[in-house]
N, C-alpha and C positions, 0 to 999 in steps of 0.2 A: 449593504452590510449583512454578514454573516451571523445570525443568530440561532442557534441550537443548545436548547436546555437538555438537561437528564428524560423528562417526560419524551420529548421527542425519541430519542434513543429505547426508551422504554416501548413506546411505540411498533416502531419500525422493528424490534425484533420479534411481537406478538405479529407481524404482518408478515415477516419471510423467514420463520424460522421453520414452515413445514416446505421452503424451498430450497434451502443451504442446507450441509453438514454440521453438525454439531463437531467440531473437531478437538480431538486429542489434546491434554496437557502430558508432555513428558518429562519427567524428570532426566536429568544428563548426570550420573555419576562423575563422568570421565570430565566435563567440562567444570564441574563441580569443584573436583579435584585440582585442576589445573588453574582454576581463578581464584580460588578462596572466598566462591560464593556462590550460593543454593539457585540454581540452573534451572529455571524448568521452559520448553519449545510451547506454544503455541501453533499446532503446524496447520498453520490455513492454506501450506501447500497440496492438503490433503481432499481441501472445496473441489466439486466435478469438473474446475475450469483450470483448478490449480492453482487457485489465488484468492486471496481476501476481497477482491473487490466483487464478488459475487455479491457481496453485502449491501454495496451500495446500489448496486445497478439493478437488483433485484428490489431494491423501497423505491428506486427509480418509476421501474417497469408498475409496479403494483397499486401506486399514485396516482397514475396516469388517469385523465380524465376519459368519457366513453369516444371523446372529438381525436383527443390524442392517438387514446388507441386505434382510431379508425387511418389517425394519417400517418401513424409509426413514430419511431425514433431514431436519432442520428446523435452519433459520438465521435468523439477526437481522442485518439488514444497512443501511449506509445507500444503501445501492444497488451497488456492484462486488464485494461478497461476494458479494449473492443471484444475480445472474447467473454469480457461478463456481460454485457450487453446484449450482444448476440444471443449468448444464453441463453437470459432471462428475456428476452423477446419470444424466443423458440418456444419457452413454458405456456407464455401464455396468447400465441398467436397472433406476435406482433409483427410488422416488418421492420428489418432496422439495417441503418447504412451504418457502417463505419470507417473513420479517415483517419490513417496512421503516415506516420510519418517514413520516408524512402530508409530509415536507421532500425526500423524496426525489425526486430526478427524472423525468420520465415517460420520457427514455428508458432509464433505467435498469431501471425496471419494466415498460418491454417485451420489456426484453433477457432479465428473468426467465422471463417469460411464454412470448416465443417459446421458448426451453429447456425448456417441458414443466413448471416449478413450478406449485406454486399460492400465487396471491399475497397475502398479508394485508398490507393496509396498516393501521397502529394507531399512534395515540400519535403528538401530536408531534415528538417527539428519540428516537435511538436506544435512549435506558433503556428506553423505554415499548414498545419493539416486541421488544428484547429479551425484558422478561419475558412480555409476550404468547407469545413462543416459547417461552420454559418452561413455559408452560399447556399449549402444545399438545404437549410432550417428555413431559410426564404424563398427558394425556390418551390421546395415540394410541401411545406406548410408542417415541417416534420418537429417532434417535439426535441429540441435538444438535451441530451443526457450529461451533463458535465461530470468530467472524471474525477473530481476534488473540489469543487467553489461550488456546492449546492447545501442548503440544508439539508434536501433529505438525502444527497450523498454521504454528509459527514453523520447523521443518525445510521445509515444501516452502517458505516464501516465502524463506530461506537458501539454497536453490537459483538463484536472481537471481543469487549472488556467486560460488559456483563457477564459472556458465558462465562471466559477466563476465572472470574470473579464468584461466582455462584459456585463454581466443583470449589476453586482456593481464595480465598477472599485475605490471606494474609501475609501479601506480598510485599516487598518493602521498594520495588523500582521496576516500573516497567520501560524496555526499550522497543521504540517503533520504528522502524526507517522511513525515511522523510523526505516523499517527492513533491508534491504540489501542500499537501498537508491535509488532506481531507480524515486520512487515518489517524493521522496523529492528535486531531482534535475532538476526532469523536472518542478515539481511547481516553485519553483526559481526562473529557465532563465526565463522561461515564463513571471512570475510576475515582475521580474526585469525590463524585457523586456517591458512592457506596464505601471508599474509605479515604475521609481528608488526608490522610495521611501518606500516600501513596507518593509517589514520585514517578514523575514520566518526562522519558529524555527523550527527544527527537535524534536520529542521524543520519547524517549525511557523509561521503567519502568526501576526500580532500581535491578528488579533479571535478568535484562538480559541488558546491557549498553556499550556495546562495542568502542558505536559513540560517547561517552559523553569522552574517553582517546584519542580516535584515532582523534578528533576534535581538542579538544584545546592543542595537543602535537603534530600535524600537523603531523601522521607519523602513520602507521598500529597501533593498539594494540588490543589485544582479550585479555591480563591478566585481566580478572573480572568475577565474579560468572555469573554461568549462571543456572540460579533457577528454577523451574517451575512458569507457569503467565498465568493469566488470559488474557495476549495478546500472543496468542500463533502465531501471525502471525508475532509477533517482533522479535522470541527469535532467539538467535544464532550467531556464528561469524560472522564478515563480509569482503569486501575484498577493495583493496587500491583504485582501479579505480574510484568506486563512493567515494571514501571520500575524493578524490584528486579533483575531479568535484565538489563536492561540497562545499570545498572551495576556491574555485574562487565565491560562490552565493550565499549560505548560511549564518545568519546573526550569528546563536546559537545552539546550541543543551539544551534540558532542560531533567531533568531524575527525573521525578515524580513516586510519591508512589505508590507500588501494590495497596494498602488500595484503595487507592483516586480513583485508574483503578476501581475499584470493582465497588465503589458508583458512577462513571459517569456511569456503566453501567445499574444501578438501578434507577438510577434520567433519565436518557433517556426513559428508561420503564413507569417510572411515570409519568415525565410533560409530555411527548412527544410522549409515544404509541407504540415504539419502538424499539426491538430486537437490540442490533450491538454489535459487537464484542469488547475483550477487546482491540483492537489495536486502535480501534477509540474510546473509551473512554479514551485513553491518555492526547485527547484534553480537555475534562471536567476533569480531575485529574490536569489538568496546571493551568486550570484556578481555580479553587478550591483553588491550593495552593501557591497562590497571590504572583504571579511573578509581579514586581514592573513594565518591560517591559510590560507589559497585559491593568495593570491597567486605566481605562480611556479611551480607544483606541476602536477602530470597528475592530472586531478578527473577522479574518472567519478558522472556525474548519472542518476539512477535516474529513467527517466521509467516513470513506475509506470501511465499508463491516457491514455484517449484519450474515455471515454465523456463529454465536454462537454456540456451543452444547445445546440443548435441558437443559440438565442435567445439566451443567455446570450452565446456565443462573438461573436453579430455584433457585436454591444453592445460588448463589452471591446476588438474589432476597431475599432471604428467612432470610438474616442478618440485623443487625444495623450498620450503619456509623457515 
């Protein structure tokens, strides 16, 4: 069972905050304008890996006992774990394997690469590269790093809402995007933590929804399509631990359109100058598709990464919405 208090979160950003970016809140006029509510980015596409999960892999890396560090770390990732991992191995002269699944992006698995991992690609879908990484946790005595089902993953990725929280502390709804959940639970406590008031929606797109049965029926379920998406950081089943933690803090789950993923991905390009993934276009696809809870309210949008494919992005660029 998954237990992380505010203290823990407190923690863990006193331990990697001289190894992250402190990143930017933006205000969005234009997105402002067009949803009938106070806008502001979060861009932890702007972290040196280009994603939020530096957060967690870095309270990972910095845990680590002197036996750990001596035998390294290994991850299972569908591509923005293995490059924090990596990373935060490289900082502090660790060796670290990482096991991504055959779906993952090439530049995600260069981003491992350049970082000093070694890279295994295995299996399909993330299960299959996961437990490929617990062969290699057994074989080589390596410390495993979990992408989302750890405590001290879900305290550094909780470190998102403190900073957020500290510049603006008076938000009225924050949106996360929501793969495994390790983000979405640490933003929560956190947020709860410093203003009860606060409201935090998980999402998820409609070809991959898992958290949207397993939420509101209180209880595991993966029976739901699982499609190809432009949030390729979302897709996939997930497992009971964070969905148990997460409600106990969580206010909603929201499961917006591919479509809408697309055009936050292109309207970012265009007001705003900036590449991000379709998993943090979630946020722009919610507000697009006028969620009655949104409306009126100072929303801050967690844009969680920036590592896009090249290709993919021209493509999603290159349509009408």
């Amino acid at each position: 069972m998954l237990k992380v208090e505010m203290k823990d979160i407190v923690e863990a950003y006193g331990r990697i905050r001289n190894y992250v970016q402190k990143t930017p809140l933006i205000y969005s006029p234009e997105t402002s304008e067009r949803t009938g509510s106070e806008v502001w980015f979060k861009m932890e596409n702007l972290q040196p890996i280009g994603a939020y999960k530096l957060r967690g892999a870095m309270n990972n890396i910095l845990g680590m006992s002197d036996e750990d560090l001596k035998c390294g770390g290994v991850a299972a990732s569908a591509g923005n774990h293995s490059q924090a991992v990596a990373y935060a191995a490289k900082l502090k002269g660790v060796s670290a394997v990482v096991c991504v699944p055959e779906s993952t992006p090439m530049n995600k698995r260069y981003g491992a690469i350049k970082h000093g991992a070694r890279l295994v690609v295995y299996g399909p879908n993330y299960e299959d590269a996961e437990n490929r990484a617990h062969e290699i946790e057994a074989e080589e005595g390596r410390k495993f790093v979990h992408a989302y089902e750890s405590n001290e993953t879900i305290a550094g990725q909780g470190t998102v809402a403190i900073e957020s929280l500290l510049e603006k502390g008076d938000f009225d709804a924050i949106l996360v995007p929501t793969g495994g959940g390790g983000l979405l639970c640490g933003v929560a406590i956190a947020a709860k933590a410093m203003n009860p008031d606060i409201k935090v929606y998980g999402l998820q797109t409609n070809t991959s929804a898992p958290w949207d049965k397993s939420f509101h029926e209180r209880k595991l379920n993966n029976d739901c399509p699982f499609l190809p998406t432009c949030a390729d950081g979302l897709e996939g089943a997930i497992t009971w631990p964070n969905v148990e933690l997460a409600l106990t803090c969580v206010d909603d789950i929201f499961v917006v359109d591919e479509e809408s993923t697309r055009e936050g991905i292109k309207w970012m390009a265009q007001k705003h100058h900036y590449m991000i993934e379709g998993a943090s276009a979630t946020c722009l696809a919610a507000l697009f598709e006028d969620h009655q809870e949104l409306k009126g309210k100072k929303v801050l949008c967690i844009i969680t990464g920036g590592n896009i494919d090249l290709d993919k992005f021209c493509e999603i660029c290159e349509k009408d919405y």
